[in-house]
C-alpha positions in Angstrom: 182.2 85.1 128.7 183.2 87.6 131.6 181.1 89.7 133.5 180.4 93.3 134.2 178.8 91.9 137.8 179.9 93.5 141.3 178.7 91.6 144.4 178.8 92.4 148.1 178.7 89.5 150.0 179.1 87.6 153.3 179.2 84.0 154.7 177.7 83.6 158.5 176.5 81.3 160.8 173.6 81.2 163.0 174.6 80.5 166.2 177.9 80.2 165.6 178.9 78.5 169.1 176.1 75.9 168.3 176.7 72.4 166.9 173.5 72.5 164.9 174.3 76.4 163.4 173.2 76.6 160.0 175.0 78.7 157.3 173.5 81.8 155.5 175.0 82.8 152.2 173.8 86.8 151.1 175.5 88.3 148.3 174.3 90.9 146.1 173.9 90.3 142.0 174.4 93.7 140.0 172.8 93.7 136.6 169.4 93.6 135.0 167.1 90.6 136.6 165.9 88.4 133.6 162.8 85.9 133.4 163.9 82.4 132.2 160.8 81.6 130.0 160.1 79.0 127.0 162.8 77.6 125.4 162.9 77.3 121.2 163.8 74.6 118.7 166.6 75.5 116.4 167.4 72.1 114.8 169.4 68.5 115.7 167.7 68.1 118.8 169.4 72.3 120.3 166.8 73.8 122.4 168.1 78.0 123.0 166.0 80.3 125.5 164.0 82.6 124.2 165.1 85.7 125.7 168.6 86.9 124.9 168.6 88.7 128.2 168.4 85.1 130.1 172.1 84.7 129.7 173.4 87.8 130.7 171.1 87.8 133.7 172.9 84.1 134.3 176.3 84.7 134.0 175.8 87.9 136.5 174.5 85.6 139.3 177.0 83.0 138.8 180.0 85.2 138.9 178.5 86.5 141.9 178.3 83.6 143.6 181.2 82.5 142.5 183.0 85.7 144.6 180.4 84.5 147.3 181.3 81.3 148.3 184.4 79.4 148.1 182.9 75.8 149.6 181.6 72.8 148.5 178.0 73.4 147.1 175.4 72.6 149.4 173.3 69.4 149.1 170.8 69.9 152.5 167.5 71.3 151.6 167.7 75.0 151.8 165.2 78.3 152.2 166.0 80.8 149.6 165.0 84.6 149.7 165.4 86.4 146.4 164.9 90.5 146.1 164.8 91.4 142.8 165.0 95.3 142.0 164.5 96.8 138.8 165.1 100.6 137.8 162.1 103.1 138.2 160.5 104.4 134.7 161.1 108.0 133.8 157.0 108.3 134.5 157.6 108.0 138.0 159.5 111.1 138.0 158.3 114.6 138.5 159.3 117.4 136.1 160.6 121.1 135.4 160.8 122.6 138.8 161.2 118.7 141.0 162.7 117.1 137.8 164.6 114.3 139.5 162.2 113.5 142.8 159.9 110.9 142.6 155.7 111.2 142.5 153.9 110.7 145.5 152.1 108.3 143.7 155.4 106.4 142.5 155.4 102.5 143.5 157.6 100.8 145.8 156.3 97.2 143.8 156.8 96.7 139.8 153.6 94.7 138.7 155.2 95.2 134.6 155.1 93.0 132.0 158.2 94.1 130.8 160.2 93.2 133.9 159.1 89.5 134.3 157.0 87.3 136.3 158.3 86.4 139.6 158.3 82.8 139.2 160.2 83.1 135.9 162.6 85.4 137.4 163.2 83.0 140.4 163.5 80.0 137.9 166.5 81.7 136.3 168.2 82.9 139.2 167.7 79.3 141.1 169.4 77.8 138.3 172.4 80.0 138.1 173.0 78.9 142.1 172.7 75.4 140.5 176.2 73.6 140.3 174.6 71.8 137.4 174.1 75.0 135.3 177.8 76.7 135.9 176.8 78.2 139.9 178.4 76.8 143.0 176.5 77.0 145.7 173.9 74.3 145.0 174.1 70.8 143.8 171.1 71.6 142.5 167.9 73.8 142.3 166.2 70.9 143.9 167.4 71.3 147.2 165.2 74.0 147.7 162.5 73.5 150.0 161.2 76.9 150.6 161.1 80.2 148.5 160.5 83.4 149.2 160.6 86.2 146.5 159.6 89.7 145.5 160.2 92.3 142.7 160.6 96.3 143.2 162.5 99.3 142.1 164.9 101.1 143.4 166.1 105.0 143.3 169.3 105.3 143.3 171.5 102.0 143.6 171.8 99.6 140.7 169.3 96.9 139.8 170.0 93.5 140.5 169.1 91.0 143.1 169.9 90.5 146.8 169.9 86.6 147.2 170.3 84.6 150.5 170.6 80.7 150.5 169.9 79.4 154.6 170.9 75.9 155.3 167.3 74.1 157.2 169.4 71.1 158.2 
């Protein structure tokens, strides 16, 4: 199954004359974040996710990653920083006159339902990173020792997710 996902990405070092430098992997994931939730029974022991937007969301981040990072995956524990952004709802727009500009009331934060929980969004995305779900840059979601993550819209550029994967030994 291809994907419609564009990335901007990097691979640096932190001090990069230093024996002990640790490697940071950013990249940007285009497409529409999606929680991982509960799984369903359909028969002979097949368990499929709930949500048919789980996959798509999935197969965005891994094709990202896989532009990302052409190494072996990482197996050191790791800090990971997820940024989820999500478009803005038509309510937080003005009309007539200022069609187009936002409220002053607008949020910077989404707090929806409809967009996800954060810990269901992370679970989805950590897995795509996973080499044991199709990503590349984990050997697995394990590895992560510390997690940082927040959800919020954005004007003008597409949604998606800015991930960053720091080595922490």
């Amino acid at each position: 199954m291809q994907s419609n996902s564009t990335t901007v990405s990097h691979l640096s070092l932190v001090h990069p004359d230093d024996e002990d430098a640790r490697k940071i992997i950013e990249f940007r994931v285009f497409g529409l974040p999606a929680p991982q939730g509960s799984k369903r029974y359909v028969g002979r022991g097949i368990m499929v996710e709930s949500s048919k937007k789980v996959r798509p969301w999935r197969n965005d981040v891994i094709a990202a990653s896989q532009l990302s990072y052409k190494q072996e995956p990482l197996h050191c524990p790791v800090a990971i920083e997820l940024t989820f952004f999500f478009p803005r709802p038509k309510s937080h727009f003005r009309t007539g006159k200022y069609a187009g500009m936002l409220k002053e009331n607008a949020p910077l934060w989404t707090t929806s339902n409809a967009d996800g929980d954060i810990d269901k969004l992370s679970r989805a995305t950590l897995d795509s990173l996973s080499q044991k779900s199709g990503g590349i840059i984990l050997i697995d979601d394990s590895i992560c020792a510390r997690l940082t993550a927040e959800k919020r819209y954005v004007l003008q550029e597409p949604p998606g997710c800015l991930v960053r994967v720091v080595e922490l030994a």
